[in-house]
DOLO-470234 format. One line per 8 residues: for each residue y, x, z of C-alpha. Coordinates in steps of 0.001 Angstrom, whole numbers. Layout:
N
Y,X,Z | ... .
END
This chain:
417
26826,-131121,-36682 | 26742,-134457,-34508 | 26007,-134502,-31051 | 22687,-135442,-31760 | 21836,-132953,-34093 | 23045,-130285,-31273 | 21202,-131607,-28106 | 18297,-131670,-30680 .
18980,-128088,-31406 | 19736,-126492,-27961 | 16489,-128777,-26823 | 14065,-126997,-29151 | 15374,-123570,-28188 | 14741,-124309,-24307 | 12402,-126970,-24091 | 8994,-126156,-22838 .
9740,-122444,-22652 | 13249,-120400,-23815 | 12435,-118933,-27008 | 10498,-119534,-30080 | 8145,-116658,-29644 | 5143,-115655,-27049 | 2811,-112845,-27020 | -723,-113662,-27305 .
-3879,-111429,-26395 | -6528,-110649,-29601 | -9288,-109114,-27292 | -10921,-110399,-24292 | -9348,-109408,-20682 | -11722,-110565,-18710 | -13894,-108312,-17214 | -13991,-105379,-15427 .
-15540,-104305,-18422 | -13024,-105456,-20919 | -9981,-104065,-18499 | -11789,-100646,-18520 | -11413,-100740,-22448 | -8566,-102488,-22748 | -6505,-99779,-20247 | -7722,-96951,-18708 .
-9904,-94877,-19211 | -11079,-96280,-22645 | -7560,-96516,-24027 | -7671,-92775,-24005 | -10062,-93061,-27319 | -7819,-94361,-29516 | -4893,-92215,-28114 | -7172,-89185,-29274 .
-7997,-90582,-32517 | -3979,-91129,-32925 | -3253,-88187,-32352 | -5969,-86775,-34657 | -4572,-88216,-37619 | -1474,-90823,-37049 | -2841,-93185,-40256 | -5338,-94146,-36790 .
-2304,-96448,-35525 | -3315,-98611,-38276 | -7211,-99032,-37489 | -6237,-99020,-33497 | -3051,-101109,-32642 | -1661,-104087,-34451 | 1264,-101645,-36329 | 145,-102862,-39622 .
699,-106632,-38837 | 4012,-105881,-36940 | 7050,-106105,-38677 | 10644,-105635,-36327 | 13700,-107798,-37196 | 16263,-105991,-36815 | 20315,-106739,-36281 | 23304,-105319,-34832 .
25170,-109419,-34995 | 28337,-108111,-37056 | 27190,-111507,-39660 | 25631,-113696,-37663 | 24656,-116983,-40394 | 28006,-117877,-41429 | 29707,-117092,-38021 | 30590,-114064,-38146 .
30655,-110618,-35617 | 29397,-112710,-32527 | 27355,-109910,-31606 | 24278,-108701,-30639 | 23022,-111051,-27721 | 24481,-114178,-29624 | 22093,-113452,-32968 | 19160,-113364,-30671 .
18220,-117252,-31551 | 18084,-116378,-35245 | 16322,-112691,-35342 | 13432,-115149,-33415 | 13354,-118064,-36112 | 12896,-115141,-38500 | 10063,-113888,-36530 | 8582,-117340,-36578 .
8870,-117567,-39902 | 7044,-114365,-41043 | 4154,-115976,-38431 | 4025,-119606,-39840 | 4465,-118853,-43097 | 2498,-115467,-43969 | 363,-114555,-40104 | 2583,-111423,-39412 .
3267,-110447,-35858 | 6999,-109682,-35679 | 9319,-109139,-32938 | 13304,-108931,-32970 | 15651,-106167,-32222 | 18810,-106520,-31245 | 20790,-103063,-31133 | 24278,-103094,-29030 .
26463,-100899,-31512 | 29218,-100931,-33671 | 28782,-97765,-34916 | 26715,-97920,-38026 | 25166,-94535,-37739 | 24347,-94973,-33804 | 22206,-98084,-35321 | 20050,-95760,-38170 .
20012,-93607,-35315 | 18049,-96046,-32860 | 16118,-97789,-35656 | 14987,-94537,-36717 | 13771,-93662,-33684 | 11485,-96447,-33108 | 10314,-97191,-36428 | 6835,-95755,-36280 .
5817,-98526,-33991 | 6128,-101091,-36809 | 4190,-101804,-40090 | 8123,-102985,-41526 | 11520,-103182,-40620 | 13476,-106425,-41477 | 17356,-105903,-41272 | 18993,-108797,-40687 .
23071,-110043,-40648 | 24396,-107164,-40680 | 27984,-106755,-42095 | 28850,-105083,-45624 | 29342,-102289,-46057 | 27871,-101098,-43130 | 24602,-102961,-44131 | 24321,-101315,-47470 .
25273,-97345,-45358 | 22310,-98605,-43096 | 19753,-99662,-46018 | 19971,-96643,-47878 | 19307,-94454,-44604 | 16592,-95945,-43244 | 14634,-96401,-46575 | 15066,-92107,-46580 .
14408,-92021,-43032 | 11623,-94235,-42469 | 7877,-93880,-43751 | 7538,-98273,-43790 | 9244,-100960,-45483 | 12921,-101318,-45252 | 14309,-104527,-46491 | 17611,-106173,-45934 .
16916,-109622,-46459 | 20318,-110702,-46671 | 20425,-108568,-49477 | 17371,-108665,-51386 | 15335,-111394,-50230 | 18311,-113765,-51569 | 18639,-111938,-54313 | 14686,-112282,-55558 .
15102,-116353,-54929 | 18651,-116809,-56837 | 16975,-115064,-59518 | 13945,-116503,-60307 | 15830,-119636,-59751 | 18331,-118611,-61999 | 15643,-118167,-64778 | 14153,-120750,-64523 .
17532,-123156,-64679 | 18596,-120766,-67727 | 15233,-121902,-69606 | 15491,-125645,-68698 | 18954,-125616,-70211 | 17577,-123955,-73649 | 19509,-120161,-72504 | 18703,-116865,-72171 .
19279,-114123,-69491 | 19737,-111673,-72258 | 22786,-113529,-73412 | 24203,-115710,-70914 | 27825,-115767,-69270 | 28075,-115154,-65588 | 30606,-115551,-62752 | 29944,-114677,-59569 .
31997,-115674,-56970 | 31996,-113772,-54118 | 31280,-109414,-53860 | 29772,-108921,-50592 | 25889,-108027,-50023 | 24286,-110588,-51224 | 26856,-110765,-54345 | 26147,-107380,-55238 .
22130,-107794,-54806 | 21705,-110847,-56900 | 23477,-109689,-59220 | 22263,-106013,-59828 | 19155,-107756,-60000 | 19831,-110367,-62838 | 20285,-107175,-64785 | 17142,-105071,-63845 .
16017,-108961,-64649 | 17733,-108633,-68509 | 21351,-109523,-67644 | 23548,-107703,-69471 | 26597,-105945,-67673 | 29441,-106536,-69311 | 28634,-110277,-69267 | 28948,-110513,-65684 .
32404,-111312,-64107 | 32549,-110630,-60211 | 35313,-112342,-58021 | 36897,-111358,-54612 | 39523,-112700,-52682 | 41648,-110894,-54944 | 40629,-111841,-57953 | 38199,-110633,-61082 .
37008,-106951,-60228 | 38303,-105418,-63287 | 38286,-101616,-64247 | 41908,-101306,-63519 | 41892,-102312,-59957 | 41721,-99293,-57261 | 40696,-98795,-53964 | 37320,-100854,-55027 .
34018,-100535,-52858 | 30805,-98053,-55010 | 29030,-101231,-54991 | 32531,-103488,-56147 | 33017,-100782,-58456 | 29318,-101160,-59945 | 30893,-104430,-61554 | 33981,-103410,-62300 .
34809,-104739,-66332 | 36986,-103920,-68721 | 38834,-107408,-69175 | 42127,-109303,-69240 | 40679,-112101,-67127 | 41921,-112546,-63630 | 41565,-115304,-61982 | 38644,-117801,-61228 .
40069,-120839,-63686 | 39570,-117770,-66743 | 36840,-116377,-66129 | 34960,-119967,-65911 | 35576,-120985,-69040 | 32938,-120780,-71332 | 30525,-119468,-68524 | 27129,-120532,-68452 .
26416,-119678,-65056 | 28411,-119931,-61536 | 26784,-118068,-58814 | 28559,-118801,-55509 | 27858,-116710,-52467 | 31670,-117118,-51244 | 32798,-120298,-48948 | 32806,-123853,-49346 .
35148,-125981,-52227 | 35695,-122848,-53786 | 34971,-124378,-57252 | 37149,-127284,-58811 | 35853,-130007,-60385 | 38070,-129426,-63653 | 36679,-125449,-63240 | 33476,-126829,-63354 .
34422,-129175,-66875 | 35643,-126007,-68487 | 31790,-124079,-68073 | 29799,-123827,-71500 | 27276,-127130,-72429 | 24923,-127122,-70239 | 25601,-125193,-67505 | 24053,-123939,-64540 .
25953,-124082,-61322 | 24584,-121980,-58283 | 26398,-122761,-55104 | 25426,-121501,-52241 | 27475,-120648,-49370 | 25830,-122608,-46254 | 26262,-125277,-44876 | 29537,-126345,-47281 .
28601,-125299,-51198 | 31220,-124038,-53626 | 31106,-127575,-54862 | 29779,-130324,-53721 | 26740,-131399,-55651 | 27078,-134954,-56141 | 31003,-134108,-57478 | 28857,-131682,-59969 .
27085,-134217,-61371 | 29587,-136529,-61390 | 31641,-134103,-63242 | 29034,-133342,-65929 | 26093,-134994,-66640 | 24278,-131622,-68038 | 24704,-129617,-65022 | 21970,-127682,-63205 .
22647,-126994,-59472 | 21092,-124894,-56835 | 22597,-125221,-53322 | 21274,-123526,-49842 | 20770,-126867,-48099 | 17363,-128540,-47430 | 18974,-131778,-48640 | 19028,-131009,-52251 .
17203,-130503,-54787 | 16622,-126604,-56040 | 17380,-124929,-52616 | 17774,-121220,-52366 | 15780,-120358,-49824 | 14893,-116902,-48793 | 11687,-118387,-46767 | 10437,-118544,-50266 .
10229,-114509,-50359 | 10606,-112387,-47651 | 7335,-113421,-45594 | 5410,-112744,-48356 | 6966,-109807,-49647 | 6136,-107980,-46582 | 2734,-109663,-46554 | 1827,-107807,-49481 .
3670,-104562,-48916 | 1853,-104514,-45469 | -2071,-105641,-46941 | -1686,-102344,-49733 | 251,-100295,-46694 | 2712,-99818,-49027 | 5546,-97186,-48009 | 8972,-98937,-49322 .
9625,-101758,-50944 | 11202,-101161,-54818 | 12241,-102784,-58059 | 9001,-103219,-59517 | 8037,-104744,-55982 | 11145,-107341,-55983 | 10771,-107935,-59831 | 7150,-108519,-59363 .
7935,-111109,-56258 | 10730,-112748,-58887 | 8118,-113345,-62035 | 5838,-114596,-59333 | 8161,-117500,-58073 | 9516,-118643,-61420 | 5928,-118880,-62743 | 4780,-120602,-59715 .
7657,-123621,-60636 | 5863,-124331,-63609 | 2935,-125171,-62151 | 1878,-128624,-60826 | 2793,-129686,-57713 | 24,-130065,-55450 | -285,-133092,-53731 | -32,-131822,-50036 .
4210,-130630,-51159 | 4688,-133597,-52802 | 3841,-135594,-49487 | 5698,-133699,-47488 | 8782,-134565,-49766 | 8030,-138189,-49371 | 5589,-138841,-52061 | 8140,-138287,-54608 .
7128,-136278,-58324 | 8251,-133182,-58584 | 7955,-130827,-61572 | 9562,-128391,-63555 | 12922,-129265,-64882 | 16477,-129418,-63361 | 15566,-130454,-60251 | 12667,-128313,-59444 .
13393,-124742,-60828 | 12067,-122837,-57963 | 9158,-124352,-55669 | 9467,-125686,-52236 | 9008,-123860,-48578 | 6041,-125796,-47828 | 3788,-124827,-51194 | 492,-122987,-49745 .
333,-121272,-53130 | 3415,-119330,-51640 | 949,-116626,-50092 | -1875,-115680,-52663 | 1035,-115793,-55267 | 4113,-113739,-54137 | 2030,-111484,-51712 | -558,-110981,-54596 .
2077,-109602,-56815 | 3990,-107732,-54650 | 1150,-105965,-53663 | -408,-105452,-57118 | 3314,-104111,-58048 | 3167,-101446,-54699 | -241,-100297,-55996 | 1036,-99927,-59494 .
3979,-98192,-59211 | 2763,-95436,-56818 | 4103,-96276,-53332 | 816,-97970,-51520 | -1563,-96441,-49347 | -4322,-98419,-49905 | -6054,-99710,-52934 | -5913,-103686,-53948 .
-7880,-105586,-52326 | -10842,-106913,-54470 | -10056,-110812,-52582 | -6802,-111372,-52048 | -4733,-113166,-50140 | -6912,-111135,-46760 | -6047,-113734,-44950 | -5396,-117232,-44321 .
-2369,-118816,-42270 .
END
């Protein structure tokens, strides 16, 4: 980053106030009048009708607008364990991001533990006062130990997004690219580089999505995870093959698709000349790719590539899901967030690519054209169609398979941002 780029960074972070975030009052407090029913003694009403029946919280307080990102800083971006103080800065840019982009409150949580059960534990304990609970960098495998216990422990949404909310975006990306190129999920070839959380998300995905299994080759620093290997991970183990291939320059040939969620120049140029005809390169470790995209296309001229940077085309962005997946789940009141939920929230941003680009994105992408085809296979941050689309079918999904609360609402999206 140049020094620029930093003294523009560290400005925006202190400059007016410290922070990103503010609290902001809904109801007037200005009268004696309105401080009566604000505090005491009105307060005491809704504290009855609480305690009456606790679905009250939801009429009363602003629980079902509140979601709570939560971290303990063991993954902090690409950093590392810097802790819990140090991931402060991004737990708040998520928060502003679920507010600009869908209108839900959210505040962040930073919990001082390395012990993974002392943090289900503590986000146990306070999870009532939210509407949803947004885990954030959090290490594998603690992060998968701490997933699966809160979604049991908890009676609200649950979602690593690290996980899951990169995993919905590489996918319908990753559909879309396949189609442009004239392949199918059903059939294609696909190595992933890389076996942490996200690794293991995207790509247990891409099969509830129609991969198949066994066409799926998964890398780690040691290698291909093959079915003779021992002392694998449950969730390595989940991808463990039965194949002689062991090494990254086997496995890529022939390969249709490269999904990287590894480190940066981890994919040759001559790795990249050995993939099937028309191919479909995903790299995405940020801010350095796998490969650099213009040696991709210099490489092959029939290459699709996705990248995590703003600067390219087809970015994998989790923005494009995880404010609006917990906009719906929270408009239906829905009680956990599940396949049919995250496979809705998929079908919903690969259709939404094939649609024309409204004017207002294309201006903010300097006036350019954009439309479906290799470089536009999943849309941009700044589409307003974001909202009624995802949240729509995420919430249609929660009433349909059983896990909402509340009915669909007859006019949806509820509300504007």
């Amino acid at each position: 980053m140049s020094d620029s780029l930093k003294k523009a960074a560290l400005d925006y972070h202190a400059l007016p106030t410290p922070g990103k975030m503010s609290t902001e009052l809904t109801t007037p407090a200005e009268t004696q009048e309105d401080l009566s029913l604000a505090y005491s003694p009105g307060v005491a009403e809704p504290v009855r009708e609480i305690a009456r029946d606790a679905e009250n919280a939801y009429r009363y307080t602003g629980k079902g607008n509140l979601v709570a990102v939560i971290t303990d800083g063991s993954a902090v971006l690409g950093l590392g364990n810097l802790g819990p103080l140090a991931s402060k800065p991004v737990m708040e840019g998520k928060s502003l991001l679920f507010k600009r982009f869908a209108g839900i409150d959210s505040v962040d949580v930073e919990v001082n533990t390395d012990s993974a059960q002392a943090f289900i534990d503590t986000v146990a304990s306070i999870a009532d006062t939210y509407g949803g609970i947004n885990l954030e960098d959090i290490k594998a495998p603690e992060c998968f130990e701490i997933e699966a216990a809160l979604i049991e422990k908890c009676r609200i949404p649950v979602f690593h997004d690290d996980q899951h909310g990169t995993a919905i975006v590489t996918v319908a990306g990753m559909l879309n690219a396949l189609e442009v190129q004239g392949k199918t999920i059903a059939t294609a070839k696909i190595v992933c580089l890389g076996a942490g959380a996200a690794a293991h998300a995207c790509c247990t995905l891409l099969i509830k999505a129609g991969a198949a299994r066994e066409n799926i080759v998964m890398l780690d620093s040691k290698g291909v995870i093959h079915s003779g290997r021992t002392g694998l991970s449950p969730q390595k183990q989940a991808f463990a093959i039965d194949t002689d291939v062991r090494t990254l320059d086997d496995a890529i040939a022939g390969a249709d698709a490269f999904l990287g969620v590894s480190g940066p120049n981890l994919l040759a140029a001559r790795q990249l000349s050995r993939m099937a005809a028309r191919p479909v390169v995903f790299a995405c470790s940020n801010p350095d790719p796998e490969i650099d995209p213009a040696l991709a296309h210099e490489t092959r001229d029939d290459v699709i590539v996705a990248t995590g940077r703003s600067d390219y085309p087809n970015q994998v962005n989790n923005v494009l899901c995880f404010p609006f997946l917990f906009r719906g789940a929270l408009d239906v009141r829905a009680v956990q967030i599940n396949d049919a939920m995250k496979l809705a929230a998929v079908a919903a941003l690969k259709d939404l690519a094939k649609q024309p680009v409204p004017a207002e994105v294309r201006a903010a992408y300097g006036g350019v054209e954009i439309g479906f085809g290799p470089g536009y296979i999943i849309p941009k941050p700044t589409d307003p169609r974001l909202l009624a689309a995802v949240a729509g079918a995420v919430a249609k999904a929660a009433v349909d398979s059983g896990v909402a609360h509340l009915p669909y609402p007859k006019h949806y999206p509820l509300q504007s941002v």
